[in-house]
N, CA, C and O atoms as CSV, one atom per row, in Angstrom:
chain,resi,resn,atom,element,x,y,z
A,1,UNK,N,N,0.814,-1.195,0.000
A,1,UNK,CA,C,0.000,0.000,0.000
A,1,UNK,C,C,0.859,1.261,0.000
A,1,UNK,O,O,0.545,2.103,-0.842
A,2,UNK,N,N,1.820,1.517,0.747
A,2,UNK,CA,C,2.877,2.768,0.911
A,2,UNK,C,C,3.471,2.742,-0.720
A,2,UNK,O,O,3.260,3.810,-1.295
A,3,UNK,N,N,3.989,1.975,-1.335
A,3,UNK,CA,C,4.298,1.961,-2.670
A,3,UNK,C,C,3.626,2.176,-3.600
A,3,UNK,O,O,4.085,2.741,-4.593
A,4,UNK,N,N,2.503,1.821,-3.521
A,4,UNK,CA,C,1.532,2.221,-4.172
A,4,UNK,C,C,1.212,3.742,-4.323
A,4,UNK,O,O,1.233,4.305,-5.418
A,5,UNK,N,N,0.931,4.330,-3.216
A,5,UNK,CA,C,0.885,5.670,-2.918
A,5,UNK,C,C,1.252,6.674,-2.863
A,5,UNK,O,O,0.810,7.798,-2.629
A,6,UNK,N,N,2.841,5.869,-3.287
A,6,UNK,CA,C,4.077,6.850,-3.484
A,6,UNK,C,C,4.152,6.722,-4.481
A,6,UNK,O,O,4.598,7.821,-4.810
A,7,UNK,N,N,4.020,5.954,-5.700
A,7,UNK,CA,C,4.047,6.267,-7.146
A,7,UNK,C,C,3.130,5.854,-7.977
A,7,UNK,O,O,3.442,5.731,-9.161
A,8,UNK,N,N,1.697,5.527,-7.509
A,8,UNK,CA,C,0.747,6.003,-8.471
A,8,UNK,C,C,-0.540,6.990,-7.605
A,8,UNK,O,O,-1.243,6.779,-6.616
A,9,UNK,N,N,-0.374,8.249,-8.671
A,9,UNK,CA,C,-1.309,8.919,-8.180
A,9,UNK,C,C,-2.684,8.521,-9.328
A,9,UNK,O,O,-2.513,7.633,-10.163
A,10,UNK,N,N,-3.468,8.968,-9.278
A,10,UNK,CA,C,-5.202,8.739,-9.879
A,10,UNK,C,C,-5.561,10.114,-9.469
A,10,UNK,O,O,-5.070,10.569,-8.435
A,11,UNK,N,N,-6.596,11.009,-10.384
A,11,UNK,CA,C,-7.335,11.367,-9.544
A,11,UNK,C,C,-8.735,11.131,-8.641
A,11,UNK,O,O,-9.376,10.198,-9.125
A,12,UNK,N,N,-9.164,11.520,-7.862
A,12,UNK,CA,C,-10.222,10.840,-7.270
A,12,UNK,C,C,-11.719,11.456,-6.647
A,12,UNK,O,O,-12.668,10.969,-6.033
A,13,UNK,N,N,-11.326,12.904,-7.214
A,13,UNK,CA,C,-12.079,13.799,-7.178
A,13,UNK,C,C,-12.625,14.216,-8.743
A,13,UNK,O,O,-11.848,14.150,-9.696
A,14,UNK,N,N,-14.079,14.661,-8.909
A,14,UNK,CA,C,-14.781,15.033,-10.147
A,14,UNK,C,C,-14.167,16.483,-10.223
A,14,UNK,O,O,-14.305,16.892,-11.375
A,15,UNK,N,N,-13.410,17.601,-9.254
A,15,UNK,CA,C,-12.769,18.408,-9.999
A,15,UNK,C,C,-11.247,18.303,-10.081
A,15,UNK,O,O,-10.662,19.171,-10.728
A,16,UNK,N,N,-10.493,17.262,-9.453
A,16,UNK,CA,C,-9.114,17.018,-10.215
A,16,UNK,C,C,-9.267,15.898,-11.270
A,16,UNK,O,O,-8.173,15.736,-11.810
A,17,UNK,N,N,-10.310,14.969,-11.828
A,17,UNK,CA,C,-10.680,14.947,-12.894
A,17,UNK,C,C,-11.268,15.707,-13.881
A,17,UNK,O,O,-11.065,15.281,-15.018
A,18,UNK,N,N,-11.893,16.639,-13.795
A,18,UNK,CA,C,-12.110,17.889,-14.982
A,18,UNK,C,C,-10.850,18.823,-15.378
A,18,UNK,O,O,-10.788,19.344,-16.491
A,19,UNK,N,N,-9.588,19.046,-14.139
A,19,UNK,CA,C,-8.832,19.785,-14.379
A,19,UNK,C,C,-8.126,18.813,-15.251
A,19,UNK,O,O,-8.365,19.016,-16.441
A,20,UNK,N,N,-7.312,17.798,-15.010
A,20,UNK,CA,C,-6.806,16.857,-15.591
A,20,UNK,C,C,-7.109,16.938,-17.461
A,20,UNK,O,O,-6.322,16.981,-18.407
A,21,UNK,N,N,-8.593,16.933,-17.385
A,21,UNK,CA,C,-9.245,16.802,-19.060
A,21,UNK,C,C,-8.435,17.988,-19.090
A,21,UNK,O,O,-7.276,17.863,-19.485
A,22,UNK,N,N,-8.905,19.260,-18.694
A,22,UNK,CA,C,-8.905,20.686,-19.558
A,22,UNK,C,C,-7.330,20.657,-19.689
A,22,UNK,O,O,-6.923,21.067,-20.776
A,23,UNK,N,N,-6.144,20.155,-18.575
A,23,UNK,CA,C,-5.092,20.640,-19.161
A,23,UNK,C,C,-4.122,19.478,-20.388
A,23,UNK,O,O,-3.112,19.688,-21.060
A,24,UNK,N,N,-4.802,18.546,-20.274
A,24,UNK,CA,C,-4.241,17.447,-21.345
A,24,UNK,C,C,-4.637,17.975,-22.429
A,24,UNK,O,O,-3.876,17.624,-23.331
A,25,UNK,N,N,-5.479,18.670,-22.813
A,25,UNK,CA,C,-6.747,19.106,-23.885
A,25,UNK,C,C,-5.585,20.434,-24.310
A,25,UNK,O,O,-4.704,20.406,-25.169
A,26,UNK,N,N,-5.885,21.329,-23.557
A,26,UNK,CA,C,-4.741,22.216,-23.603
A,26,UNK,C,C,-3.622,22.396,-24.162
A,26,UNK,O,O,-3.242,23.221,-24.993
A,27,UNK,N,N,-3.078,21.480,-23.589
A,27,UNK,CA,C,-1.074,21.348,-24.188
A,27,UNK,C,C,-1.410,19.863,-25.136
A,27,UNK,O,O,-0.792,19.787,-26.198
A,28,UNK,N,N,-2.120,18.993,-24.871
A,28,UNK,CA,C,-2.025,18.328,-25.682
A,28,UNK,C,C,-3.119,18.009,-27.306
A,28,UNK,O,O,-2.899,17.258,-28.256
A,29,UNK,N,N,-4.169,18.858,-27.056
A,29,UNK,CA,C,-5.135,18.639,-27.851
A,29,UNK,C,C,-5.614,16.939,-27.841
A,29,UNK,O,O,-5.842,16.134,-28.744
A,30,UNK,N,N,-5.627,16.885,-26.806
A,30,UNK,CA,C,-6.242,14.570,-26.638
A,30,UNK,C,C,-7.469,14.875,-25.826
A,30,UNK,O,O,-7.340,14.568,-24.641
A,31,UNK,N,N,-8.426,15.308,-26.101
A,31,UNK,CA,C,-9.539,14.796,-25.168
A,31,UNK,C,C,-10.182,14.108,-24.572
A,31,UNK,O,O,-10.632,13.072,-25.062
A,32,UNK,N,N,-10.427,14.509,-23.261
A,32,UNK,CA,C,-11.080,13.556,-22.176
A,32,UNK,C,C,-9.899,12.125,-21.217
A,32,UNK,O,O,-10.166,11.025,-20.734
A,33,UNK,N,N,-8.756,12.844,-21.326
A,33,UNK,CA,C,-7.788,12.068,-20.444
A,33,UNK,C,C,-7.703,12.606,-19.027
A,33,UNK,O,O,-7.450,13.716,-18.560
A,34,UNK,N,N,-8.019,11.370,-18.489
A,34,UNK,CA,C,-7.837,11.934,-17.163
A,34,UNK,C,C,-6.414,11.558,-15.788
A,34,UNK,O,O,-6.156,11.925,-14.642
A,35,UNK,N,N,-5.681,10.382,-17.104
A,35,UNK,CA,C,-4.336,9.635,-16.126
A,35,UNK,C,C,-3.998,9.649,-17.225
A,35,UNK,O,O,-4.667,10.107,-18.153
A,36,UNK,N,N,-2.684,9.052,-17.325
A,36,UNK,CA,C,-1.548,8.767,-17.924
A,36,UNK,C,C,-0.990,7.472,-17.141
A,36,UNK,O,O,-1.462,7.196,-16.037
A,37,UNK,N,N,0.127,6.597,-17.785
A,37,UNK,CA,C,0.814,5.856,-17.121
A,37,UNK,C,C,2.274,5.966,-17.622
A,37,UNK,O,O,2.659,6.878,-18.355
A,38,UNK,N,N,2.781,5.313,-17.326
A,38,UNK,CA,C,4.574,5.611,-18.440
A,38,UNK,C,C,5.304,4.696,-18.614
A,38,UNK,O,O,6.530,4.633,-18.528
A,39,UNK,N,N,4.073,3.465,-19.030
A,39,UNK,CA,C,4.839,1.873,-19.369
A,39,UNK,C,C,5.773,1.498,-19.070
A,39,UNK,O,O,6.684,1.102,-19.798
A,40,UNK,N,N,5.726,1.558,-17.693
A,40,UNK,CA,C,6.321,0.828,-16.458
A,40,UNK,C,C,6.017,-0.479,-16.642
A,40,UNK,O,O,4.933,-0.643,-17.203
A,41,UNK,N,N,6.711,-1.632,-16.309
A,41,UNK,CA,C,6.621,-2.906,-16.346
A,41,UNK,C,C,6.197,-3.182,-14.683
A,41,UNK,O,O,7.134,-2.940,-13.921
A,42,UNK,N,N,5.124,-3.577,-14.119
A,42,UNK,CA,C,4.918,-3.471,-12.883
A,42,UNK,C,C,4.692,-4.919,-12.372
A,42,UNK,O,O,3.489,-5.082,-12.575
A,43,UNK,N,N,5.187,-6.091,-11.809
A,43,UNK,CA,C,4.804,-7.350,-11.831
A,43,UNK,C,C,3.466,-7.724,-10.721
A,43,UNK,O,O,3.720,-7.324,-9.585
A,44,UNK,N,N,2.191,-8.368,-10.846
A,44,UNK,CA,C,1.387,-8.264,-10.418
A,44,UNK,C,C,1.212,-9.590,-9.980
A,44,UNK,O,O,2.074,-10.347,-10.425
A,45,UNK,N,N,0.162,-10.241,-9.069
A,45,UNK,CA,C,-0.168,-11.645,-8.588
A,45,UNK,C,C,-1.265,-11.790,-9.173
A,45,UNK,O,O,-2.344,-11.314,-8.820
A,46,UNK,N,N,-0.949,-12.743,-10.497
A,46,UNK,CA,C,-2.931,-13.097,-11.319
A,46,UNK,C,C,-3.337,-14.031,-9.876
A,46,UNK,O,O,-2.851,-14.741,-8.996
A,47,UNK,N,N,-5.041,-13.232,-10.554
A,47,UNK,CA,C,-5.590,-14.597,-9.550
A,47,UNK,C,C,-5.549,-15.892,-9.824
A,47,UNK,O,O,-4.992,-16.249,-10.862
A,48,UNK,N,N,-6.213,-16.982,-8.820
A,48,UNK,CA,C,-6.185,-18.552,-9.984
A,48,UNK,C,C,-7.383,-18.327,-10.718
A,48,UNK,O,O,-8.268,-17.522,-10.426
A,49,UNK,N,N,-7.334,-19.337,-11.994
A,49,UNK,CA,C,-7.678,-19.357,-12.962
A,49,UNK,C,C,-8.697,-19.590,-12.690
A,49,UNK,O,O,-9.484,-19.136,-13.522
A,50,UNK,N,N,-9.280,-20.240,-11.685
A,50,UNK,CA,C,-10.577,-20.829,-11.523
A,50,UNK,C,C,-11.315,-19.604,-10.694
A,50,UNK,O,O,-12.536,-19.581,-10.539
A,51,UNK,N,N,-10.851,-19.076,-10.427
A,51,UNK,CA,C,-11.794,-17.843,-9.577
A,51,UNK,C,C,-12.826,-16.670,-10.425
A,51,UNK,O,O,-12.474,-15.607,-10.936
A,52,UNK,N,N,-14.034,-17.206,-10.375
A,52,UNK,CA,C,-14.942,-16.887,-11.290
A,52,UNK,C,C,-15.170,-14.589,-11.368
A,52,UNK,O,O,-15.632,-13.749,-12.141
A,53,UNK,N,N,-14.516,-14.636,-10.095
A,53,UNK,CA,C,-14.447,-13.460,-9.679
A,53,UNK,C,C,-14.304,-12.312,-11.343
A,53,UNK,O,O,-14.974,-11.469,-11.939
A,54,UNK,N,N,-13.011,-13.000,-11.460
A,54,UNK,CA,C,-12.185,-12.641,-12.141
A,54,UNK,C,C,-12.133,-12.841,-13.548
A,54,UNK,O,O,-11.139,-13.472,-13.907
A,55,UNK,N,N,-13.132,-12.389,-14.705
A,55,UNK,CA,C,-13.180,-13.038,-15.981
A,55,UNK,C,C,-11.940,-12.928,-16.859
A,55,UNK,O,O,-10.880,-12.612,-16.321
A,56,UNK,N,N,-11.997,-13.207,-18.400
A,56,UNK,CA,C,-11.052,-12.969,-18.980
A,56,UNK,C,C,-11.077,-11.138,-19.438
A,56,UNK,O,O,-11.656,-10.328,-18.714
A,57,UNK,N,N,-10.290,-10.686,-20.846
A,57,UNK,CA,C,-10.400,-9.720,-21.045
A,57,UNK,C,C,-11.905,-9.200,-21.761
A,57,UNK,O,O,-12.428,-8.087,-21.798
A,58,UNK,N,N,-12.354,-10.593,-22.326
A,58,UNK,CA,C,-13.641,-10.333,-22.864
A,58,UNK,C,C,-14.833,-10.665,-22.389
A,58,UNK,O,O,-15.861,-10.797,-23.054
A,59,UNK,N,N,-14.666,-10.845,-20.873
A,59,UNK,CA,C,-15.565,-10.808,-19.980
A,59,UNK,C,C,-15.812,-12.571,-19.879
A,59,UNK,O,O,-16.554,-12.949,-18.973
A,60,UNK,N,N,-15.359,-13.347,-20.557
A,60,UNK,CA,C,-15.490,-14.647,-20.630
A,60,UNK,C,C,-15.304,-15.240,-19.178
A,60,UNK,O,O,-14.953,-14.376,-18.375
A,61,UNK,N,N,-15.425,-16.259,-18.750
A,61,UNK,CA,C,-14.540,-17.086,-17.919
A,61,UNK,C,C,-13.567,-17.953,-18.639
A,61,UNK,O,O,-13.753,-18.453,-19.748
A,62,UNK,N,N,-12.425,-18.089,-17.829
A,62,UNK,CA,C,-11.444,-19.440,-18.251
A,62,UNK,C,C,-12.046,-20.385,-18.947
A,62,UNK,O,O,-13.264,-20.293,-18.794
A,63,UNK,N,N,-11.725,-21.295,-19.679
A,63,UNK,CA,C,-12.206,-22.503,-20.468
A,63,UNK,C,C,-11.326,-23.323,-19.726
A,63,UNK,O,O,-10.265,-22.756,-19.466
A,64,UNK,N,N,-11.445,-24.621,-19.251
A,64,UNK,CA,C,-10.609,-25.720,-18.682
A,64,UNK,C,C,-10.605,-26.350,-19.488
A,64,UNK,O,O,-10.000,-27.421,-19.433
């Protein structure tokens, strides 16, 4: 959690998400961004496969 917090911010408010749009929009002309990331390779724990929780990317479940 402390790592987390120390290097990813979000915003989490509806007006540091509107500011976010207007100044990406601004300097960048990209509308409606509200994060960025900077393709960081970040290693994560998948869940197991069987945990229905958790579908695929297309909303599927696992196939066994």
């Amino acid at each position: 959690s402390h790592l987390l917090n120390t290097w990813v911010k979000f915003p989490t408010t509806n007006q540091a998400k509107q500011h976010n749009k207007l100044r990406f929009y601004e300097r960048f002309e990209f509308a409606g961004v509200i994060g960025v990331t900077d393709c960081a390779h970040i290693a994560i724990v998948a869940p197991p496969a069987e945990d229905e929780q958790f579908p695929g990317r297309q909303k599927r479940l696992p196939q066994h």
